[in-house]
Structures are given as structure tokens and as C-alpha cells.
N, C-alpha and C positions, 0 to 999 in steps of 0.2 A: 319580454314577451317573445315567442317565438315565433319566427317567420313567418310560419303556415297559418298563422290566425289574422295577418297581414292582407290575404289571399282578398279578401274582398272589402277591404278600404276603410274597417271599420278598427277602429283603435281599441273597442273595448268587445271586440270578438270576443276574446276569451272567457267575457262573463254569459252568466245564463241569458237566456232569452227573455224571459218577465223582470231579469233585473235589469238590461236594456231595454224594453217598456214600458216601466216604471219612470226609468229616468226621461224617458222622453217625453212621457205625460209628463211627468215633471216639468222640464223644459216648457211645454204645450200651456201649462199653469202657470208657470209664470213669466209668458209672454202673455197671457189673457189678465194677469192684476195689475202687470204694465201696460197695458191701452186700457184698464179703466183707470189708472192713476195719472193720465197723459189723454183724458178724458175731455179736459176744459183745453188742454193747449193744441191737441192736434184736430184737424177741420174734420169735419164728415166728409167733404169730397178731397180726392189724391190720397188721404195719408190714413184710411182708417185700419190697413193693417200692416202698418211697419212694422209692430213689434213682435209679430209672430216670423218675420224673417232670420232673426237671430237665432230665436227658437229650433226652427226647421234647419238651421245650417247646421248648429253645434248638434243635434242627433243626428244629421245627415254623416258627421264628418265623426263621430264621436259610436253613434250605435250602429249607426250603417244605413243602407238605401232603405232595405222596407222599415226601419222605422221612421225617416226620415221621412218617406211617402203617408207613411200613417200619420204623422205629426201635419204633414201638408192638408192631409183630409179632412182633419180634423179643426189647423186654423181655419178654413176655407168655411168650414160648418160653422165655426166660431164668430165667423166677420159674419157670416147671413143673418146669426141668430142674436147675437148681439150690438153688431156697429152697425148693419142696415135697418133702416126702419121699413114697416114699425118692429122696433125693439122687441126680443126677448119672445120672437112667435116666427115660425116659418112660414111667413107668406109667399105668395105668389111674386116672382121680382118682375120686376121691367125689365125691358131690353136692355139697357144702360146696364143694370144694376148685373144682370147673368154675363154681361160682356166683361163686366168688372171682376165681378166673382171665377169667370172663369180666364181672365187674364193672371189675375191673383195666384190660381189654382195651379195654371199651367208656371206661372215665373218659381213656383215652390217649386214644380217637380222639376223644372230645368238644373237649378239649386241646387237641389238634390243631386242629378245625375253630374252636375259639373265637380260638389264637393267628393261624390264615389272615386270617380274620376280621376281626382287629384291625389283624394287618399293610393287610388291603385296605382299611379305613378309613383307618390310618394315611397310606397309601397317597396314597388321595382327598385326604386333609386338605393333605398335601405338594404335592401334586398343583397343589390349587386355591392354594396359597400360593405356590407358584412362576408360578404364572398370573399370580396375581395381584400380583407384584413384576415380571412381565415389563410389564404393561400402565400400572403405577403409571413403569416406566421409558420404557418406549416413550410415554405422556405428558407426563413430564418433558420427554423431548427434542422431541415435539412442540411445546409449552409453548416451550419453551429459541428453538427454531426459528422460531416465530410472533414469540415478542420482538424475535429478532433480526432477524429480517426487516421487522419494523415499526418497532424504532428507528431501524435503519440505512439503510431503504432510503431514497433520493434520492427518492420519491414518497411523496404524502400520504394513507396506509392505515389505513382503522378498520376494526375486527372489530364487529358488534353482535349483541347475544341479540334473542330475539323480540320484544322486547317496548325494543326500540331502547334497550338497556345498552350501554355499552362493554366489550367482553372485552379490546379490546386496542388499543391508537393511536399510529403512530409520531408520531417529535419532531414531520417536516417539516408531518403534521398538525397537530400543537399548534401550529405556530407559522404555520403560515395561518389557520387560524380563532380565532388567538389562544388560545388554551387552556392557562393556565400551570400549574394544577396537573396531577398523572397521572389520568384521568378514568375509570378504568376502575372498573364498579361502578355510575356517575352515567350519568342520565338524560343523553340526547342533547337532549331536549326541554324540559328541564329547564333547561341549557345555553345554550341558544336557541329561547328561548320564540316569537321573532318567527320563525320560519324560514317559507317560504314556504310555501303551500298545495300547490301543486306538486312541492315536493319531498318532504314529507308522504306526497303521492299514489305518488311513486316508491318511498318508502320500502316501502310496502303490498302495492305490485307487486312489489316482491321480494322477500319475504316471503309473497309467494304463487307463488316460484318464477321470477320472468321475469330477464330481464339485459337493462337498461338501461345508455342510455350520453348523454352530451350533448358536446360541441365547444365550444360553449362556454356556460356560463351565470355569472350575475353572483349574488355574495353579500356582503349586507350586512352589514357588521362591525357589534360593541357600540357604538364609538364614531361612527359615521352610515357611515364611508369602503365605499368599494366594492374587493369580490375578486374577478375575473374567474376562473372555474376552468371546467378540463375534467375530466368525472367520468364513470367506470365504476362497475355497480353490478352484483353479483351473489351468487345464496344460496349458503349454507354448509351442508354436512351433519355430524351428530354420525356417531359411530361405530354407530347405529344402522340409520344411515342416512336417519334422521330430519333434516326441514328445522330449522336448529339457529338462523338469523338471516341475516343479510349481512354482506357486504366490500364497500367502496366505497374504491376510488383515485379521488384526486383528483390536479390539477396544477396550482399556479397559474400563470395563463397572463396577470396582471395587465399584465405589460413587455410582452407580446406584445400586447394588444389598445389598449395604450398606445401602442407604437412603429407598431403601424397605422395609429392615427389618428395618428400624427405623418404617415405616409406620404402618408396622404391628406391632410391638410393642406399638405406640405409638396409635393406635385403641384399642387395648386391655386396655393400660391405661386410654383412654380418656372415652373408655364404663365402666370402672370401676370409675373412675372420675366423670362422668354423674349421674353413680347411686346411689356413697356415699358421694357428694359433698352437702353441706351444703345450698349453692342456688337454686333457682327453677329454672328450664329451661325447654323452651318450645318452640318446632316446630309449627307454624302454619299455616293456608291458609286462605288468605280474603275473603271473600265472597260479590259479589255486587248482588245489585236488578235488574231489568229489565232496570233500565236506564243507569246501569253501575255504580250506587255508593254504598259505602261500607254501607253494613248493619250490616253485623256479622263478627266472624272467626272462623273458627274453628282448634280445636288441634287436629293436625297430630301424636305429640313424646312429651313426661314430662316426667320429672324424678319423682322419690321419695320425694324428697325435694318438690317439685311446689303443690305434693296433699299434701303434707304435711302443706305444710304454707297458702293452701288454703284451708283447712279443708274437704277435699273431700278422698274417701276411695280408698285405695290402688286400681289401674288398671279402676277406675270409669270416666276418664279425660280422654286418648285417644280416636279421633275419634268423640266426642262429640262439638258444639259448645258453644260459652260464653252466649247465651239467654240459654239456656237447663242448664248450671249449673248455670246460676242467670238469670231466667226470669225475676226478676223484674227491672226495669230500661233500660238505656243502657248498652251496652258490655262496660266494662271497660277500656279507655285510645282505644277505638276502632279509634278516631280520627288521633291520635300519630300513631300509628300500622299504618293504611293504608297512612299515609305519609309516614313511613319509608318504607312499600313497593312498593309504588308507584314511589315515588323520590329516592328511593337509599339511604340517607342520614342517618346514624345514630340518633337515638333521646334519651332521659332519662329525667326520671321523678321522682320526691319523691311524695309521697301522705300519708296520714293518714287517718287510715281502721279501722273498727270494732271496737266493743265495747267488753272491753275497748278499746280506742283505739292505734293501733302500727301504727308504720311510716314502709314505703314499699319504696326501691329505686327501680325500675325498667328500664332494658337500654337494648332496640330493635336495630335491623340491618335487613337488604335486604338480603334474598335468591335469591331473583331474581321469575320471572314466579306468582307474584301474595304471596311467601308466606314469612316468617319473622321469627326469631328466637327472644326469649326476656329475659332478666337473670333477675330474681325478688330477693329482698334481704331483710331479716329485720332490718333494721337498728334503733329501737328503741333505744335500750341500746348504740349506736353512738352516737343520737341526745341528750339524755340524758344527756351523758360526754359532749358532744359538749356543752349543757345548764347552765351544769356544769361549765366549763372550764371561757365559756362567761363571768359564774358571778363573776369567781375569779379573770380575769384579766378585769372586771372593778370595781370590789370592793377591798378598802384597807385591807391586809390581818390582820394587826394588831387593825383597829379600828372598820371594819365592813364598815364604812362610804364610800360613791362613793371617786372612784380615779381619774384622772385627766382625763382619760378618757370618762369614766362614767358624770365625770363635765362638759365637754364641750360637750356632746349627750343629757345631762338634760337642760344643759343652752341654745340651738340652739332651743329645743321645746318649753323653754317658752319664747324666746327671738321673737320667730315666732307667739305665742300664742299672746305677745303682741302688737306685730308691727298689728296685724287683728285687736285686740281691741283700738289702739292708746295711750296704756298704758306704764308706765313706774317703772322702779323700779331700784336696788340697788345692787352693787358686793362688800362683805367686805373681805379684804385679809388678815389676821391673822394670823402674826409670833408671836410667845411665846420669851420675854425676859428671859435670862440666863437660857437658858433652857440647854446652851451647856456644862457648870461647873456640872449637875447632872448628867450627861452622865458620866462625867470624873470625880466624886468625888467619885457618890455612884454606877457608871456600866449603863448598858444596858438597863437591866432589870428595873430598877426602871425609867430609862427615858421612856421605853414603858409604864409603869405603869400611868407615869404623861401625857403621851401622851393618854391614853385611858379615863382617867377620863376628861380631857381637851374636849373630844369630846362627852362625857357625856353630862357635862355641856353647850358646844356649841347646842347638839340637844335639851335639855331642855332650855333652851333661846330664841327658833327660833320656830314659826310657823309651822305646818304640813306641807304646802306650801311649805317653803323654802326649798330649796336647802344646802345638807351641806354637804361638801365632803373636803379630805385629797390630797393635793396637792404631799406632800412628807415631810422627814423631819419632822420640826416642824411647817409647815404652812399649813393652812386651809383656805376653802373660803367657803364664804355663801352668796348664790343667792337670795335676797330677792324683790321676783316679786310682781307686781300688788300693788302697793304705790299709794295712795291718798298726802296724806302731808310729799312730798317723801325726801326732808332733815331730818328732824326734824323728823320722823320715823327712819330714815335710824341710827340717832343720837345718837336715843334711846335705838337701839338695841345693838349697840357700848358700848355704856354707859354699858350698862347692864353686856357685855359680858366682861366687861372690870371688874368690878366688880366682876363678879361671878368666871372666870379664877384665878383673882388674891389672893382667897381664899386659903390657906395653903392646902396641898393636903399629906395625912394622908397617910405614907406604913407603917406597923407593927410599930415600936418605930420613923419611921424617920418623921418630918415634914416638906415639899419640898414646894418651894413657887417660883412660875414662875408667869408673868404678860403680855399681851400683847399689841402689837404694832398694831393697826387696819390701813387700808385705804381704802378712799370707793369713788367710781366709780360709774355712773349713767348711763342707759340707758334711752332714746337713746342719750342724751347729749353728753357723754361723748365716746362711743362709739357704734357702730351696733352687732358687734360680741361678742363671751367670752373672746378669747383671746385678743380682744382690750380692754375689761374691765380689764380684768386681771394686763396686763402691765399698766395700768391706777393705779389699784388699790394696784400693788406694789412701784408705785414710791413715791405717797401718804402715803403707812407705811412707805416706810424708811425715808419722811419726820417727821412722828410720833416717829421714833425711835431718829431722831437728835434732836426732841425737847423735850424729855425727856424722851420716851418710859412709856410704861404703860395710852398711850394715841391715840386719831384717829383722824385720817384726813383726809377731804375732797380732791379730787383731784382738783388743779386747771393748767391750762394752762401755768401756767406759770414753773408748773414743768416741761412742755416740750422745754420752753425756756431754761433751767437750764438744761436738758438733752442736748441740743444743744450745750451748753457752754462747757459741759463738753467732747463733742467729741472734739468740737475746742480747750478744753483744750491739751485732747487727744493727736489729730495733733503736738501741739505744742511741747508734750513732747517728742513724738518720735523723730521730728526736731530736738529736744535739744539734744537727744543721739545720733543721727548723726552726728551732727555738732557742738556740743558743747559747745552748748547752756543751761549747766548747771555750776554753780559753786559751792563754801562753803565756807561757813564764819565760824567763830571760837568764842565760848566764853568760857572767862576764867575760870577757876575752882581754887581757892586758899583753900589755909589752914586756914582753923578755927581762930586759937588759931594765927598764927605766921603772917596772912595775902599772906604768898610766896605763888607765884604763882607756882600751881605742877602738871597743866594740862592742856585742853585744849576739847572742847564739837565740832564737827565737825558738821555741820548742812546744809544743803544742798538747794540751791535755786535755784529758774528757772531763766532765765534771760529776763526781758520782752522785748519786739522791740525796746524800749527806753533808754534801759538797766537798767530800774529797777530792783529789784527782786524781782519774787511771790513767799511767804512765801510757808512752807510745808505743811501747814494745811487746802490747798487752792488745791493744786495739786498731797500732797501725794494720797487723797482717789481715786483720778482719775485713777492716776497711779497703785493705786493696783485692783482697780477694771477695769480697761484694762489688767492686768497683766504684765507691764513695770514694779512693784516694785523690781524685781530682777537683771533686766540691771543698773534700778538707784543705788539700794546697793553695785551692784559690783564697779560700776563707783566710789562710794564714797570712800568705802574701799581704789579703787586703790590710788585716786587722795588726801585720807589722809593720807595713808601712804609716799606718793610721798613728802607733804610737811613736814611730821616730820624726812623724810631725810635730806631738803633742811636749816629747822630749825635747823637740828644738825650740819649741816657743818659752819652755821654761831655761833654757841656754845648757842645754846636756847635748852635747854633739859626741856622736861617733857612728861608725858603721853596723850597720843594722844586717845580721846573717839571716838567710830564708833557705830552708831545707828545700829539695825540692823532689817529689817520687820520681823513680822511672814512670810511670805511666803518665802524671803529669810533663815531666819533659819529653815526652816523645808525643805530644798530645798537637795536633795542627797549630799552629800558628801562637805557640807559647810565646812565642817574645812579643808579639803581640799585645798579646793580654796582660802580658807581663807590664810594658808599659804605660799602657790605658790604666793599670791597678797606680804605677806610681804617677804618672800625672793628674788622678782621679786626688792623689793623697799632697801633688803639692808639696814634693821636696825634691832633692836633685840625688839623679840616679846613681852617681859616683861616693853615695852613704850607705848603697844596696847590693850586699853582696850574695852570693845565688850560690848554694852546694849541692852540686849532685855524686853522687855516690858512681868510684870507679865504675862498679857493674851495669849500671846505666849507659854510661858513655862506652862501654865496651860491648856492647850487645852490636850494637852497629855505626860504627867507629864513622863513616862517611857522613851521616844524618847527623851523628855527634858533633861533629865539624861543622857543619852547616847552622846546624841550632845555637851552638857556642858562638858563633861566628854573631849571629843575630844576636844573642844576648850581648856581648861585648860593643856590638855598635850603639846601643844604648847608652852607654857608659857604664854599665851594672859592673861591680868586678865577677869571677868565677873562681869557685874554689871547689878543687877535686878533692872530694871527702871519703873517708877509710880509705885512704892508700894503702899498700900492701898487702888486704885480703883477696885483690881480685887478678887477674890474669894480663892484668897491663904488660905489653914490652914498650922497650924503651923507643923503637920507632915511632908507636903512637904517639907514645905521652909527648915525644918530639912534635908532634905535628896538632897536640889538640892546643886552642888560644885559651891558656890558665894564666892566673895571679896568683891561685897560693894551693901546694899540698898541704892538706890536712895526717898529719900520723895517725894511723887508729889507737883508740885508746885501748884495746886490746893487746898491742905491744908495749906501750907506757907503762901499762902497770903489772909489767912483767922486769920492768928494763932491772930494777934490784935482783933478780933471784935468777933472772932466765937469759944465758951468753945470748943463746938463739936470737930473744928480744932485740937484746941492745944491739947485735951485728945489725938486725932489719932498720932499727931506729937509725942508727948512724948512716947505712947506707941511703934511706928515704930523706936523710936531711940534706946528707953530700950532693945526692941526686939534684934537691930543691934548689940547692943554692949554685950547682953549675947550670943550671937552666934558667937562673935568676927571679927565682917565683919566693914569694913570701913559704916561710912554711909553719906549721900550727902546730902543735902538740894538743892530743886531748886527754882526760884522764889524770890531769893532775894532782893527785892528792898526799904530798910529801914536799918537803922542803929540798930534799938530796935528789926527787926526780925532778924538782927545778931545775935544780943547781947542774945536774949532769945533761938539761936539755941546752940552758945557758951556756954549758961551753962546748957543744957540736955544734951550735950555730943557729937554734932554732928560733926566730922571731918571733912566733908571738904561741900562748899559752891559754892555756882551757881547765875548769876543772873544780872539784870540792876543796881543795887547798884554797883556790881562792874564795870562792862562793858556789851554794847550789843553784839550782835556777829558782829565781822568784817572783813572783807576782809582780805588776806592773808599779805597782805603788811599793812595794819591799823593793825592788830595785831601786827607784830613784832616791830611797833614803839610805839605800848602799852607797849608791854614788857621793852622795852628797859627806858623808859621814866620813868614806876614802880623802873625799876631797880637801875635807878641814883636819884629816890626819895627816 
């Protein structure tokens, strides 16, 4: 119900007025069926209108005073007409009876006015209690408002009372003036005792009403540091309207009065930078003609450096434009400028000026409005090194000669030069045989030495034209363009080169003698490109190298066949170490002098689809030159060891031989592995004998030593195998830890027919036995090359005379079979 219907005491104000009338007769009814049903119990005298007292309250207090009063008039008529006699007629009363009726009359309307009365109090009391929950709300949410406005807001806002309390303080204040607890209630000053006397003073002015404000002022933190802030200040009033304290925003403005003084600092820097900076710089403005296009510009601001590099006199350049200080021609790069100021878009240029002449980088940007700034640089002594640089990394640093670089930028020009003319010509690829044992006999040095005379003699051999350039290493190549009678030229030059290389090559006392391997590739036959010639022209030498080296050859197609074969050999091998698809045969090793068999040669074969075997001299090059030779060595190792186990358990004792590649013995920590393979197998090391081929240990003779050294401390013995074909001197062989030379059987089976043979035989055995090392003959297949190894002294024996190699199971019934003969 709303308040204003309160106004005068009646609770059911709000209804109509006959429907409070109604209800009062109402009432007025049935307080008149209650005194006649209360008829026999209440007396005629004192009590005969109680029951209309009820009556007359509840519409006194209910519809309100005038119905209350009408309900009164009407009991009053009611007690006359019915509870005074005689009954049910208005007579005349007695005195008594009108004192009655009108004491009656008068206690209803007292009633009445006491129940108005109470209601208009009640009224008031409601009244001021809804007032006053409206204001306790409407504070709340002021309250609620303030908070939130002060925690949240992005600015630093304190409330204070008169008497400088905090009412209220967002976060971003606490956390400028550091203030970590919520400080409302606490002294401002209390706070910060030190605050300045000025802001004191501000504080007072507004509190006496003014609105102040500052831009910026500085405040002192607890711990000494400085807070630059800008601050609003202004009073508050309570709901009296009474001056209730201040609000004061703050902002800290610390980055900003920071990043100013950077500004200005870094103005100072930048006009001292401008003036003693090394590059030219300059302000300028475009200028157009009448149609609107650029004709000139002119300089607004230059440094010292721009008159400087442009040879013009100090203060002589501002203000002036580019025809006025070079009238002759165009304005300089005026093109570029009026793009960049026209488009926005940065530009840069290098150009080469005056006489003599420097190189100038220059690089413009947009001012906006027509004008352009432009940083000019001398970068001659740049371009210079740059020129520099260029030539050293395409020229070889040791011979002078183009590098492989440099070859393939020479070869593209004339390879283009010729394709215009329909001409053709010739790529030769030139490795130097044993060029790698001077490296490693007599150093470094003396292999550069034979390498710089080597490229001598290549430029002396070749035409101006050609092309001659250092691949790397020991190989060279020489482009020789524009051929007429283009074999048979190409032939010639081989010839020639082959020849003149293979010339003994003179350091102080030493005489070095290297020879090459040529291969030669044809354009456009053979291929379009350099690098197609190239690989053309390598596969061709290392044909020259297998057919004898110190000779050339043509490339033909079929070496790509034979590349093909040799991936599918590839495939196959890796298949094999997969799957297992390799095995080893075995040949015998006896004794010289007694025939006992006292050992056993491990030899490793692939297995074909059919299950033949492909020999090793078929698939080892494959394999090392995939790099598989080291999975195959290990394989072998394991799978020999595994049967000189299996042989011992059945009582076949001897020493069990294991090949072993250069690439696996130069491999980290071979001996290593090497022992882990025999203690993995569970026999003793001193039944395992290890060959590595001269050329291995002579690649680098110190490592060789080192590695040897490890194998022998295992117990393993070592046998140096094909003696003779490699470049051994007898210093090394002195100093590497061997058990046995092996003879090549390349000499063996010469020693009938060839003096040569038998001198290298006999001296490789003399050699063996004054050093006290076992020595081995291979290649045995005659009874008379026994017989003539038997009396040089040679120990122990190899070979088809006595058996081929065989199977793991064919051997042992070899054995067994010698044994009962």
C-alpha cells in the first residue's frame, strides 16, 4: 500500500468508499446477531452493548474515522431500538436510559478517535521506517558506487573527511603512493608525515571550498624515489549539503616526465650526432613546375658531413637548390626523391661519382607535405673489400686458379657462349695419382708444393681460352671450349697433360713424382650444364684410375649403366644386412715347412637370389663407397668369431683371420668394439688375428700406431696385408706393432715367369724375417711356388693349391678329412 493512503489512519484507504461502507455495516451486522445470540447470557443492565464495541473498533481502525462514527450511530440506534425496552419501537427513554445511551454513544466516538489516532501514529512510525530503509538503500548503493568507482577506476582517487581521513581510496592510488594496506579511517598525514607544505596548503583550500589542480608535481616516496603526478582537487558535500571533505585524482605521469627528459636528452644527442656523424644528411623539399611535376629540390637542413662529401663549403648548401649547386645536367637521383616523397615508400641507391671515381649509398624516406630526408654514405673502401672478398672466395687460395665456384660461373658463360654458336667442346677432370702417401711421408707442405707446380704445368698446357680451375684436394678441371675435331683434340690435351704432370717434381733435395687420372665429358653430348659434365667426367677418371691410372678416358654411357648396377648393387647389400643375406667362406692357412693346418682366412660373400655367391671384389667397392663397409666388418667380425667358438667346441683349434676395411679401422674406438665382438663370442683373443691392408695404416702412420697399439693390447695378433703394393718405407714398417707380413698374391703368382716378382718376393720375406714377424704367402696355386716360398723362409702359406674358400660346413669336413690323411 502506498504511504499517502496511510494519511488518515485508515488501512483500507485505498478502497472505494461504499466498499468501506459496506464493510462496516457489515461489521455493524454482525455485532447486532452477536447481542442477540448472547441474548440470554448478557443482563439488560451494564452489558447490553458490548458487542457493538468490536464492531465500531475494527471500521474505526480498518475503514477509518467517518465510518467508524457511522458504525457508532448506528450501534447507539441499535441498543435504543432493540436492547432497551420496550423492544423493537423508539420510545421515549428515561433519564437513565438517554445517560446510558448517550455515555454508550460518546465511549464509541472516543474509540473511534483513539483508534484514528493510533492508526495516524502508526502511520507516521511506518512512514518514517520506510523512509528511512529507503535512505539506508539509497546509501548502500551510493556506498556500493563510490567503491566501485574508486577500485576500479584507471585513476588514482581518494575520498577524504574533514579532517584529511580517508572515506575511500582506489587500488591505482595505493599503488602510487605505495599504500598497502586499505587505509580508510587512517590519517592522510599520518601516512606521510613528510608531505610537503604545499600540498598541506592545497589540502585547506579545499576544504575551504576552492578546486585546485596541478600538471605536474613531484612526490616523494617512503623509500627517497621520486613520483611525478598530476593532480585534481575538489570538495565534497554530505547530503546536507554541508562541506563534507575532498576528492583528489591523481595520475602518475612518472614515464611521461621520464620519456621527456629522454626527449630532450636525446635532441641534444641527435643535434650533436647530426653534426659529428660521419654520413651526410639532408632535409629537403621538392619542387614541381607548373604542371605539377618534379623539376628540382631543394635543401632545407645538411650536416657537415653532406658539404663535406659533396665538396661544397661549409654553410654554402642550406636553402639552396640541386640545379644552383650542379647546374649542369639533372638534379641528382631527383627521380627516386620525388617517389619517395610522393609514395611514401622508402628507396636506396648505390651509384659511382666523380673522378676519380667513389661509390655513394644513398637511402631517402617521406617527411610528408612534399619534403624527404636522405642519408648519403661513401662506401668505396666497402665495395673495395666487397671486391676483395668476391675474389678470394672464388679463387683457390693455394693455387691462385678459379675454385669450384668461380668454375661453374666460367663454365655457364661459355657453356651459353656455345649453345648461340652451336659449338661444342670438352670437360677434363684430373685426380693426381699417389698424391695421398706425400701428404703423409713428407707433410703438408710439400703436398701444397706438388699441388701448385701441378697447376703450373696444367696452365702451361691449355690454351688462354680454357678454363682451369681447382676443384679441391687433389682434383682439377679444365674446360676446354670451342673444339673443331673435338675428340681427338680433347685426346691431345690429356696426352699432353698426362705427360707433363707425370714429370718428377723437384722440392730442395726431394724428388716427388705424382701422375694423373684424366676423364673427359663433352658438351653438349654428354651433357647441358657444368655440373652434368663434371659427374660425367668423374665417373670416366675413376674408370682411368681402374685401368691403370696415369691414363684418360672418354666418358661413355655405359658408365651410367654401371652406376645403376652399382645402386642395385647398393640395395642389395643393405637387404643383406637386414636379412641376412650375407655369409663367409673360409680358407686354409697351413704351415710351410710341416703342411698343419694353423689357421683359417674369413672372407665374406654376398649371397645372390639363386644363392650363389658375389665375390668381394665385385661388391666390397660398392659397399665402401655407400658407406656400408663398416656394418659389413662388424657383421664379419661377429659372425667369425661366432664360428671359431663353434669350431672349438667341436676340438678344431686354430687362428681365426678377420679382414678388416680402412674405413672400419680408422673408425673411433675400434678396438673397442673389436673386443666387446670377442668377449660377446667367448674365446680367447690370442686365436684372432686382424689384417689390415698396407694403405690403411699408411694414410696416417701416427693414428696407425695408436690403433695397432690398442689392438695388440688385447691380445689379438696383426697382420699387414698386400705388402708391397703400397708406399711403405722401412722407417714405418719399423715402428708399426706387427706379427706377420702377408706377400700379395699378386707377386706369387708372378714368382715362375716374372725376375721383377721373385726379387720383390724374396726381398718382402728377408725383410719379415730380419724384423722377426711371421710371414704369409698368398696365391698359392702350384706345388714349385711352394716349394720356392719353402726355401726363402716363408712361414706360413695361402691359396687354391691347398683349398678354395668354403663354406662353414665344407671346411670342417676339409679339416677333418686332412686330418685322417
Amino acid at each position: 500500500m502506498d504511504p499517502k493512503d496511510l494519511r488518515h489512519g485508515a488501512l483500507l484507504r485505498a478502497f472505494p468508499a461504499v466498499v468501506r461502507y459496506v464493510i462496516a455495516i457489515g461489521f455493524w451486522l454482525l455485532a447486532v446477531a452477536a447481542r442477540f445470540a448472547l441474548d440470554d447470557v448478557l443482563p439488560e443492565v451494564g452489558f447490553p452493548f458490548l458487542t457493538f464495541f468490536p464492531a465500531v473498533l475494527l471500521t474505526a481502525f480498518l475503514c477509518g474515522l467517518i465510518p467508524g462514527l457511522f458504525v457508532s450511530a448506528l450501534s447507539a440506534a441499535a441498543a435504543w431500538y432493540f436492547f432497551i425496552p420496550p423492544y423493537f419501537e423508539f420510545n421515549t427513554l428515561t433519564f437513565a436510559d438517554r445517560i446510558a445511551v448517550a455515555v454508550f454513544l460518546a465511549i464509541l466516538v472516543a474509540d473511534c478517535l483513539v483508534v484514528h489516532f493510533m492508526n495516524v501514529a502508526m502511520h507516521a512510525v511506518r512512514k518514517a521506517d520506510l523512509e528511512l530503509q529507503e535512505r539506508n538503500k539509497a546509501l548502500q548503493q551510493s556506498e556500493s558506487r563510490l567503491q566501485t568507482l574508486t577500485e576500479h577506476s584507471p585513476a588514482a582517487i581518494a575520498v577524504f573527511d574533514r579532517e584529511m581521513r580517508y572515506v575511500a581510496a582506489s587500488r591505482r592510488w595505493r599503488m602510487v603512493f605505495e599504500i598497502g594496506d586499505d587505509p580508510v579511517g587512517k590519517s592522510h598525514y599520518e601516512l606521510f608525515p613528510d608531505l610537503p607544505e604545499s600540498w598541506k596548503e592545497a589540502h585547506r583550500r579545499g576544504l575551504a571550498g576552492e578546486v585546485l589542480r596541478a600538471e605536474s608535481d613531484r612526490f616523494l616516496q617512503k623509500d627517497g624515489s621520486s613520483t611525478w603526478v598530476r593532480w585534481e582537487l575538489w570538495p565534497w558535500h554530505d547530503d546536507t549539503g554541508s562541506l563534507a571533505g575532498i576528492v583528489i585524482a591523481s595520475e602518475d605521469i612518472t614515464m611521461r616526465v621520464k620519456a621527456e627528459e629522454a626527449v630532450r636528452d636525446s635532441e641534444q644527442k641527435y643535434r650533436t650526432l647530426f653534426t659529428n656523424v660521419n654520413e651526410g644528411f639532408a632535409i629537403c623539399q621538392i619542387l614541381l613546375d607548373a604542371e605539377d611535376k618534379p623539376r628540382d629540390y631543394a635543401y632545407l637542413l645538411v650536416n657537415p658531413a653532406f658539404e663535406r662529401i659533396g665538396g661544397h663549403e661549409h654553410g654554402s648548401v642550406n636553402g639552396r637548390t640541386a640545379r644552383e649547386l650542379e647546374p649542369e645536367g639533372e638534379p641528382r637521383w631527383l627521380d627516386m626523391f620525388a617517389r619517395v616523397a610522393q609514395e611514401g615508400r622508402p628507396e636506396a641507391h648505390e651509384d659511382c661519382i666523380g673522378d676519380p671515381e667513389r661509390w655513394y649509398y644513398a637511402r631517402a624516406f617521406s617527411l610528408g607535405d612534399g619534403k624527404f630526408a636522405y642519408l648519403v654514405a661513401d662506401i668505396t673502401e666497402q665495395k673495395l673489400a666487397q671486391e676483395r672478398v668476391r675474389q678470394a672466395a672464388l679463387q683457390d687460395p693455394l693455387t691462385g686458379l678459379p675454385n669450384r665456384a668461380l668454375i661453374f660461373e666460367y663454365g655457364r658463360h661459355l657453356l651459353a657462349a656455345s649453345r648461340r654458336r652451336h659449338g661444342q667442346g670438352a670437360l677434363l677432370f684430373i685426380d693426381l695419382d699417389r698424391f695421398k702417401p706425400i701428404n703423409d711421408l713428407y707433410g703438408h707442405d710439400a703436398g701444397d708444393f706438388v699441388l701448385r707446380e701441378v697447376s703450373k704445368r696444367i696452365l702451361a698446357g691449355t690454351r688462354d681460352e680454357d678454363v682451369v680451375g681447382r676443384l679441391g684436394g687433389d682434383e682439377f678441371v679444365v674446360i676446354l671450349p670451342h673444339l673443331d675435331a673435338l675428340r681427338r683434340h680433347a685426346a691431345t690435351v690429356a696426352q699432353h697433360l698426362i705427360e707433363t704432370i707425370s714429370r718428377p717434381v723437384k722440392m730442395n733435395d726431394l724428388e716427388l713424382s705424382v701422375s694423373p687420372s684424366i676423364g673427359i665429358s663433352f658438351y653438349p653430348e654428354h651433357a647441358s650444364d657444368v655440373s652434368g659434365l663434371i659427374h660425367a667426367a668423374d665417373m670416366a677418371m675413376y674408370e682411368a684410375k681402374r685401368s691403370g691410372r696415369a691414363s684418360y678416358q672418354f666418358y661413355t654411357r655405359e658408365f651410367d649403366e654401371r652406376m645403376e648396377e652399382a645402386l642395385r648393387l647398393e640395395a642389395r647389400i643393405k637387404a643383406a644386412l637386414r636379412q641376412g643375406g650375407l655369409t663367409l667362406h673360409y680358407q686354409p692357412v697351413v704351415d710351410v715347412k710341416t703342411g698343419r693346418l694353423i689357421g683359417a682366412e674369413a672372407l665374406v660373400r654376398l649371397l645372390d637370389a639363386d644363392g650363389s655367391a658375389v665375390l668381394p671384389d665385385k661388391f666390397i667397392p660398392v659397399a665402401e663407397a655407400a658407406g656400408l663397409i663398416g656394418d659389413i666388418g662388424e657383421w664379419v667380425a661377429t659372425e667369425a668369431c661366432r664360428q671359431h667358438k663353434s669350431w672349438s667346441a667341436q676340438g678344431l683349434e686354430l687362428t681365426m683371420a678377420i679382414n678388416v676395411s680402412p674405413v672400419q679401422f680408422r673408425q673411433q674406438r675400434f678396438a673397442d668394439k673389436l673386443c666387446g665382438i670377442i668377449d660377446a663370442a667367448g674365446i680367447d683373443p690370442e686365436n684372432i688375428e686382424i689384417e689390415v691392408t698396407e694403405s690403411a695404416v699408411m694414410e696416417n702412420i701416427d693414428e696407425a700406431i695408436r690403433i695397432l697399439n690398442d689392438i695388440k693390447s688385447l691380445g689379438v695378433k696383426v697382420a699387414l696385408d698386400d705388402f708391397g703394393t703400397g708406399y711403405s718405407s722401412l722407417a714405418s714398417l719399423t715402428s708399426l706393432p706387427l706379427d706377420k707380413l702377408k706377400v700379395d698374391q699378386s707377386f706369387v703368382r708372378r714368382i715362375e715367369g716374372d725376375a721383377a716378382s721373385r726379387a720383390v718376393t724374396e726381398a718382402i720375406i728377408a725383410l719379415g724375417r730380419s724384423l722377426k714377424l711371421d710371414v704369409h704367402g698368398e696365391g698359392i696355386e702350384s706345388e714349385s711356388v711352394l716349394h720356392y716360398l719353402r726355401e726363402q723362409g716363408c712361414n706360413q702359406a695361402q691359396g687354391y693349391w691347398f683349398s678354395k674358400p668354403l663354406p662353414a660346413s665344407e671346411f670342417a669336413l676339409w679339416c677333418r678329412s686332412k686330418a685322417a690323411a
